[in-house]
N, C-alpha and C positions, 0 to 999 in steps of 0.2 A: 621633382627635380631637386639635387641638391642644393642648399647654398652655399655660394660659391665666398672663398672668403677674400679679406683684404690683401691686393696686392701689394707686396713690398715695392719701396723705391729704391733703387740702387745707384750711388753715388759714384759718378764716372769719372769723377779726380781718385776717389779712393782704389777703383778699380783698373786707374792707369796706372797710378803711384805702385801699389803691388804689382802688376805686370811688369815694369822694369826693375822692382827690386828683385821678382821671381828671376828677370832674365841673367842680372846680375848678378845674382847669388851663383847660376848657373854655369854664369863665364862666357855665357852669349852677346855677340856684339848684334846691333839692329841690322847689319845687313846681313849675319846669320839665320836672324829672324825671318828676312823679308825674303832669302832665299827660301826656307823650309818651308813656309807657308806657299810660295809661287806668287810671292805678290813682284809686281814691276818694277816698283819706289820702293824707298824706304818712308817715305811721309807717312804710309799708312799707320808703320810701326809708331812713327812720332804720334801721332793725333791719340790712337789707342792711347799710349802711355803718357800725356799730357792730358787726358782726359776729355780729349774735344769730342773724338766717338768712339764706336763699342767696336769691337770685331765683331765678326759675322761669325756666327754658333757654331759651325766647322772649325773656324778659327781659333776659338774658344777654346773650344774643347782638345785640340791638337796641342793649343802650346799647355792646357793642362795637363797633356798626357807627354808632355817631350819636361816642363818643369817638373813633375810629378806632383803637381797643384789638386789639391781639391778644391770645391766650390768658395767654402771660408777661405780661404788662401785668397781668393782672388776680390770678393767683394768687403771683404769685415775690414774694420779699419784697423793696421798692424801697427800703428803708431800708439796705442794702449795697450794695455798687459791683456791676458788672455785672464776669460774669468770662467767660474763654474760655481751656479749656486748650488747648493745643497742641500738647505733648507728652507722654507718659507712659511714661520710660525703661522695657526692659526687662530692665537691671542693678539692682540696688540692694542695701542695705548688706543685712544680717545683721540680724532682726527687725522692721525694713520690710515686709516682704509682707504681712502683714493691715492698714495701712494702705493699700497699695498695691491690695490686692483690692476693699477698700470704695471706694476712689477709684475705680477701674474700673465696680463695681458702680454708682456715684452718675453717673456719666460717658455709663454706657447707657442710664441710667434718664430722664437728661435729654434725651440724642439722640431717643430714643425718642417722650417728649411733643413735641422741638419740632425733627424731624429737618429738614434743610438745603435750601433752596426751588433 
């Protein structure tokens, strides 16, 4: 059996925060939302996008596809610049390497959610 690896945690203020910056950027008001999805309230759109809780995986996925969001869109935190490393020397100083290892370790860890199309 394989080994199964470390599950990421996802931060549900970062992933409300972007759900209403998507919606807005988009020019949807929350009872657009609450219509398109079939929900009854609008609370539910609030809580999502306050981060109190997640939509449900349908839901998810629909307003990814009505925002034209991908996965980073919705969980990476958009309030810092976008980065991309390029390279990661295999010299380095004297007490470097457990930085260097965690940088390696965070490097696979993001390949990994949003490996190269």
């Amino acid at each position: 059996m394989a080994k199964l690896k470390v599950r990421s945690d996802y931060d549900a203020k970062i992933i409300g925060r972007n759900l209403k910056r998507l919606r807005l950027k988009a020019g949807y008001s929350v009872d657009d939302i609450r219509e398109y999805l079939g929900l009854g309230t609008v609370q539910a759109v609030y809580k999502h996008e306050r981060g109190l809780s997640y939509p449900a995986a349908d839901e998810m996925l629909a307003l990814m596809e009505l925002y034209g969001a991908c996965v980073s869109d919705i969980i990476m935190n958009k309030t810092t610049p976008d980065f991309h490393i390029e390279f990661i020397p295999d010299i380095i100083e004297d007490g470097q390497a457990k930085k260097l290892d965690r940088l390696k370790t965070y490097y696979i860890r993001i390949t990994d959610l949003f490996p190269a199309t």
